[in-house]
MARVO-488117 format. One line per field, with one value per residue: z negated, x negated, y of N, C-alpha, C in turn; residue in one letter. Coordinates in pm, 1 decimal, always signed. Layout:
n.pz: Z ... .
n.px: X ... .
n.py: Y ... .
ca.pz: Z ... .
ca.px: X ... .
ca.py: Y ... .
c.pz: Z ... .
c.px: X ... .
c.py: Y ... .
residuo: a ... .
***
This chain:
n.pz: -2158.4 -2382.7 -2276.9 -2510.8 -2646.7 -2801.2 -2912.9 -2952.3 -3039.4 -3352.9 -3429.5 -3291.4 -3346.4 -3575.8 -3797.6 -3680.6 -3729.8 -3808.0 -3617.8 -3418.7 -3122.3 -3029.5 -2750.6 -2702.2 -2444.9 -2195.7 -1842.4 -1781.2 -1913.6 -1802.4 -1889.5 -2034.6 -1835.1 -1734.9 -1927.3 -1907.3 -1715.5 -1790.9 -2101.5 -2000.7 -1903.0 -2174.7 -2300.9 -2148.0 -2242.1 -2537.5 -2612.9 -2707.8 -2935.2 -3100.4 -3021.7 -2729.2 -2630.3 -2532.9 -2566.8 -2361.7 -2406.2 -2339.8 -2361.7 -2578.1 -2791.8 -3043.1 -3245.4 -3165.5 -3288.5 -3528.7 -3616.2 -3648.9 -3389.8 -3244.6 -3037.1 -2740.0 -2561.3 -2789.5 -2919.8 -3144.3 -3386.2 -3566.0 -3869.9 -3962.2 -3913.9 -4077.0 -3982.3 -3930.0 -3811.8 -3585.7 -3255.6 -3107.1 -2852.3 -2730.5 -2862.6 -2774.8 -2570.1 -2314.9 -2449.2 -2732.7 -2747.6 -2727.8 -2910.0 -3111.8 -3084.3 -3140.0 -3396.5 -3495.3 -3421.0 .
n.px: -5457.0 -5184.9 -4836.3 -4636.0 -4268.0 -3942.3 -3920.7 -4219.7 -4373.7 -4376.3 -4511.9 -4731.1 -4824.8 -4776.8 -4801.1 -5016.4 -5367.3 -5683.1 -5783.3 -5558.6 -5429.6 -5284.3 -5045.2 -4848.6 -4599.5 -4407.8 -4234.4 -4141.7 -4327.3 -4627.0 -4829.3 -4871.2 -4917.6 -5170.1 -5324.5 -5337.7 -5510.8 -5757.1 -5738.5 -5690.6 -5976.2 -6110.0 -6025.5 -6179.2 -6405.2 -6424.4 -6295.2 -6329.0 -6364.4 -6148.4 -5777.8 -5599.6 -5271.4 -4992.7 -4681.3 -4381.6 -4182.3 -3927.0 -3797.5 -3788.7 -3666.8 -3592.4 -3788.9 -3984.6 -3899.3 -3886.8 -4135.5 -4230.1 -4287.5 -4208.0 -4266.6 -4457.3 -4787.4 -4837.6 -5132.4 -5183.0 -5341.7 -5386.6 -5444.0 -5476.3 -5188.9 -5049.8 -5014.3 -5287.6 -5426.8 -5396.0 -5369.6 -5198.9 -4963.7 -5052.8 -5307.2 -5407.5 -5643.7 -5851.1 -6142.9 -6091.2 -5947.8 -6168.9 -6283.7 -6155.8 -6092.1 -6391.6 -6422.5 -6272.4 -6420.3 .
n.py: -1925.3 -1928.7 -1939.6 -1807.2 -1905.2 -1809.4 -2102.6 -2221.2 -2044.9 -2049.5 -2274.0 -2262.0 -1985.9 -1929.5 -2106.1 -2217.3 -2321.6 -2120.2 -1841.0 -1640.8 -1490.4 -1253.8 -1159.9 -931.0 -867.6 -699.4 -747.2 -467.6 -290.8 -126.9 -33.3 -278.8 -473.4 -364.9 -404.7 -691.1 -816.3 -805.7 -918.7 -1175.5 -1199.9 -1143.1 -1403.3 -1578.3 -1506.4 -1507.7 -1766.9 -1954.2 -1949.8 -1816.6 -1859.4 -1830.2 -1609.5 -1524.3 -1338.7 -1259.3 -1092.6 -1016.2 -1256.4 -1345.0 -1200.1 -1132.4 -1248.3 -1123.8 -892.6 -1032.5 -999.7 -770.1 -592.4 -287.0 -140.4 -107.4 -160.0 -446.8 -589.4 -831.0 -987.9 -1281.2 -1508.1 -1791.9 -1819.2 -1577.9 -1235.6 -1023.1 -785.9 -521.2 -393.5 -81.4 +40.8 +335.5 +332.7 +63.7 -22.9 -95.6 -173.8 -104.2 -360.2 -577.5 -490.4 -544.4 -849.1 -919.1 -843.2 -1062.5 -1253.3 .
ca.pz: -2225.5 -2371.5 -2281.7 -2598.6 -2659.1 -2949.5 -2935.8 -2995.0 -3164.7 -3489.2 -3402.9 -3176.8 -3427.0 -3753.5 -3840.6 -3634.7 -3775.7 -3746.3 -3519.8 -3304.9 -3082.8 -2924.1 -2660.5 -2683.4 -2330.4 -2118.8 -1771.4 -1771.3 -1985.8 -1740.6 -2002.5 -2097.7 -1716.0 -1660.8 -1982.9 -1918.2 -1655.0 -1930.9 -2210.5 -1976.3 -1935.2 -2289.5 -2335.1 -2109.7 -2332.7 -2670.5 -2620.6 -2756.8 -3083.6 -3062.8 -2901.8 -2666.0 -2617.5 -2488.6 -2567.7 -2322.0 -2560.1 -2314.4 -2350.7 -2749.6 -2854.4 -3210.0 -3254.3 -3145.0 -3369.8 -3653.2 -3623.2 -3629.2 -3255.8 -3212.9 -2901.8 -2649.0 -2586.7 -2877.6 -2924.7 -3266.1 -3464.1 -3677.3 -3918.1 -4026.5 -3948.7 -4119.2 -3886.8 -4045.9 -3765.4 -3453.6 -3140.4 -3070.5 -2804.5 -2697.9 -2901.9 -2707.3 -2452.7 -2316.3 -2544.5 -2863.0 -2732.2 -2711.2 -3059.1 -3221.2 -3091.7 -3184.4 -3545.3 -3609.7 -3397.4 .
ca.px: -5357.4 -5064.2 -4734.5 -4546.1 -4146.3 -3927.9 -3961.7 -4334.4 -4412.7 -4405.8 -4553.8 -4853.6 -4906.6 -4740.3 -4857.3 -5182.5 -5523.2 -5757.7 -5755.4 -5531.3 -5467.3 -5107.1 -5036.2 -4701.7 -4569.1 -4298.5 -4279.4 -4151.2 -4452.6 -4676.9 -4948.8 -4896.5 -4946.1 -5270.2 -5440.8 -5326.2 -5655.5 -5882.0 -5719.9 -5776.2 -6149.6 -6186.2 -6016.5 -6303.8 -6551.9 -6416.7 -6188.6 -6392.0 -6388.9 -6013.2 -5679.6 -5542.8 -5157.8 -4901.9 -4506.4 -4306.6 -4070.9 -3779.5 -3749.8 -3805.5 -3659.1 -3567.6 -3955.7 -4061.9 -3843.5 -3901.5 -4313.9 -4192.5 -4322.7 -4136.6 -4343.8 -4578.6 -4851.6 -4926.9 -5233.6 -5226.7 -5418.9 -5291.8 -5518.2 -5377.4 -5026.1 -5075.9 -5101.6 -5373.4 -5472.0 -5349.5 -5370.8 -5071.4 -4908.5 -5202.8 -5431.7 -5453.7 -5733.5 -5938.0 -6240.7 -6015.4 -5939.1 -6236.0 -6339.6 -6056.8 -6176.1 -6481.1 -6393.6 -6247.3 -6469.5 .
ca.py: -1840.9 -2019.9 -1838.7 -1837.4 -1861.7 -1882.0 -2266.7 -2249.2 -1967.2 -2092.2 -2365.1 -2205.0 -1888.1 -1891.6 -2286.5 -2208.8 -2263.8 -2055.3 -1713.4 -1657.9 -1353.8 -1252.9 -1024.5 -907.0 -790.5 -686.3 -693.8 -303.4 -254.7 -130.6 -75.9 -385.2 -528.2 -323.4 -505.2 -855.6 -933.2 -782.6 -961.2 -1287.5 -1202.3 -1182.8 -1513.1 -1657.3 -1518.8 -1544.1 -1892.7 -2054.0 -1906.9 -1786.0 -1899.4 -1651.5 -1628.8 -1457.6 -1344.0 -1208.6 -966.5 -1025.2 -1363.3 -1382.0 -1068.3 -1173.7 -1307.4 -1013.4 -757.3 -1059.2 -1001.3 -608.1 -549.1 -222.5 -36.7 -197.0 -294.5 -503.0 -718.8 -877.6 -1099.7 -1392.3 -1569.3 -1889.1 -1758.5 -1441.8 -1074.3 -950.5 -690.5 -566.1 -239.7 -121.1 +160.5 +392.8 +274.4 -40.7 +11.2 -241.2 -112.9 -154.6 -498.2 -632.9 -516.7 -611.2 -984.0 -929.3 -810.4 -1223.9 -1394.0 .
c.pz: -2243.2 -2368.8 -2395.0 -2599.9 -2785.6 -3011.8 -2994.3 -3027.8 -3281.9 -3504.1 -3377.1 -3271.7 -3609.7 -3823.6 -3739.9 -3764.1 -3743.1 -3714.9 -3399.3 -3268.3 -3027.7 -2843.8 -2635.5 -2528.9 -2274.6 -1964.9 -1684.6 -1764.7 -1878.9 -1780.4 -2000.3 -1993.9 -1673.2 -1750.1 -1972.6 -1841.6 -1746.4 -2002.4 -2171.5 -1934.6 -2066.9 -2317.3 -2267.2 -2222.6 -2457.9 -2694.3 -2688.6 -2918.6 -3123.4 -2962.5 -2900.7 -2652.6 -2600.6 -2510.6 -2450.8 -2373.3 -2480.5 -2290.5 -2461.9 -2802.5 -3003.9 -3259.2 -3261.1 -3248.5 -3509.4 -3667.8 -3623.7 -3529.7 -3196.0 -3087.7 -2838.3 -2584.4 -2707.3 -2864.3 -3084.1 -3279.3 -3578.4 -3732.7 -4002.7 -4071.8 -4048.0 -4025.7 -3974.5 -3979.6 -3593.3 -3369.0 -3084.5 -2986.3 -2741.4 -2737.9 -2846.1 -2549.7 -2433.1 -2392.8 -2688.7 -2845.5 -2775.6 -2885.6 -3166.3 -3256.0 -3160.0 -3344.2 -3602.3 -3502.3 -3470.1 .
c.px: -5230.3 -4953.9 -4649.0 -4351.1 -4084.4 -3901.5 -4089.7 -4400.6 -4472.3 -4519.2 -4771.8 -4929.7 -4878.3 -4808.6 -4959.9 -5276.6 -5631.0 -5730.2 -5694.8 -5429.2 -5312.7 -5104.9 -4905.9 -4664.2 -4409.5 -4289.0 -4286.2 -4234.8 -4562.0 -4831.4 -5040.8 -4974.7 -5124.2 -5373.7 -5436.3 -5458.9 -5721.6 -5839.9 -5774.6 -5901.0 -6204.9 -6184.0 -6148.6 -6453.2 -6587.1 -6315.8 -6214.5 -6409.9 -6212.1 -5907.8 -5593.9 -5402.3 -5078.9 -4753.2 -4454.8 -4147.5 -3938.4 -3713.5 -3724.6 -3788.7 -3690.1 -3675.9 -4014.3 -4077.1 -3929.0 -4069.1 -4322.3 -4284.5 -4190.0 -4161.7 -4418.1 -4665.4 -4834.7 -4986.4 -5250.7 -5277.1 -5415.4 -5420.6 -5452.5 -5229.6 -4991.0 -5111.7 -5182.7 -5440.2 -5380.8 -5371.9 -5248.4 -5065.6 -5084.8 -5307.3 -5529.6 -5486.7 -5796.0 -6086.2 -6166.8 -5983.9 -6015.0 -6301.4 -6269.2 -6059.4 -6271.1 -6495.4 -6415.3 -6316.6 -6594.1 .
c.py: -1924.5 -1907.5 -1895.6 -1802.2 -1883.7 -2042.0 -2287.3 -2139.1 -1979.4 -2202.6 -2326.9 -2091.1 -1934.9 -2019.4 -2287.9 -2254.8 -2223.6 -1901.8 -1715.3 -1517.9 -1369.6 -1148.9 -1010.1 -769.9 -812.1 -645.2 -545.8 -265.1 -240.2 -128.6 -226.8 -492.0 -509.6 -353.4 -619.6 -893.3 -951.2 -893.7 -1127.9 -1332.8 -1269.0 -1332.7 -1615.4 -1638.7 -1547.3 -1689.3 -1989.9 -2051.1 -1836.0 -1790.5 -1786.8 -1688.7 -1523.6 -1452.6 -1248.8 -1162.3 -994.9 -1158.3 -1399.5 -1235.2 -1030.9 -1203.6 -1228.2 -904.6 -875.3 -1046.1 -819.2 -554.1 -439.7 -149.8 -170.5 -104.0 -338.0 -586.2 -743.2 -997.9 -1172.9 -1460.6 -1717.7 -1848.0 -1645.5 -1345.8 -1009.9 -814.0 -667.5 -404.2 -206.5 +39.0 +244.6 +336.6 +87.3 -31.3 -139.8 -267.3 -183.6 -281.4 -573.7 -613.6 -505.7 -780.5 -979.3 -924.9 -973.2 -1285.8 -1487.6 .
residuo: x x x x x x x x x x x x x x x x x x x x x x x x x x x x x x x x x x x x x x x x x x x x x x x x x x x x x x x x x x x x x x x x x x x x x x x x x x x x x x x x x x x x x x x x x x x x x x x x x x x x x x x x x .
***
């Protein structure tokens, strides 16, 4: 899991190639806390086919708001620096996780 900041951001997603997955958290976010093992399961199973990564929202606020991450959880999905999908707030279970990977792998 790479922990992303607004140094490598751009770098890591937006100028990515390929698929690549974000997990936007906070450590308030208790949600957000109680999918992070899951999310690093999946990365064992799908890593290989998509790079996993992580923002912590209170370190990259501005990154956050500029990718319009207004609630948490979010798990989105960048395709050659494009969000082209993502689970956000309730709807991000560990079920919906996994076949939201599955969708771009």
């Amino acid at each position: 899991m790479i922990e992303l900041n607004k140094e490598n951001f751009e770098s890591e997603v937006l100028n990515a190639e390929g698929t690549v997955l974000v997990d936007f958290w906070s450590p308030s976010c208790e949600p957000c806390k109680a999918l992070m093992p899951h999310v690093h399961e999946y990365e064992e199973v799908y890593g290989d086919k998509i790079k996993f990564t992580s923002l912590d929202i209170t370190v990259a606020r501005r990154v956050a708001i500029g990718q319009k991450v207004l609630g948490l959880p979010v798990i989105a999905i960048y395709k050659n620096g494009e969000r082209v999908d993502a689970v956000v707030g309730d709807e991000a279970t560990t079920k919906s996780v996994e076949e939201l990977i599955k969708k771009y792998c």
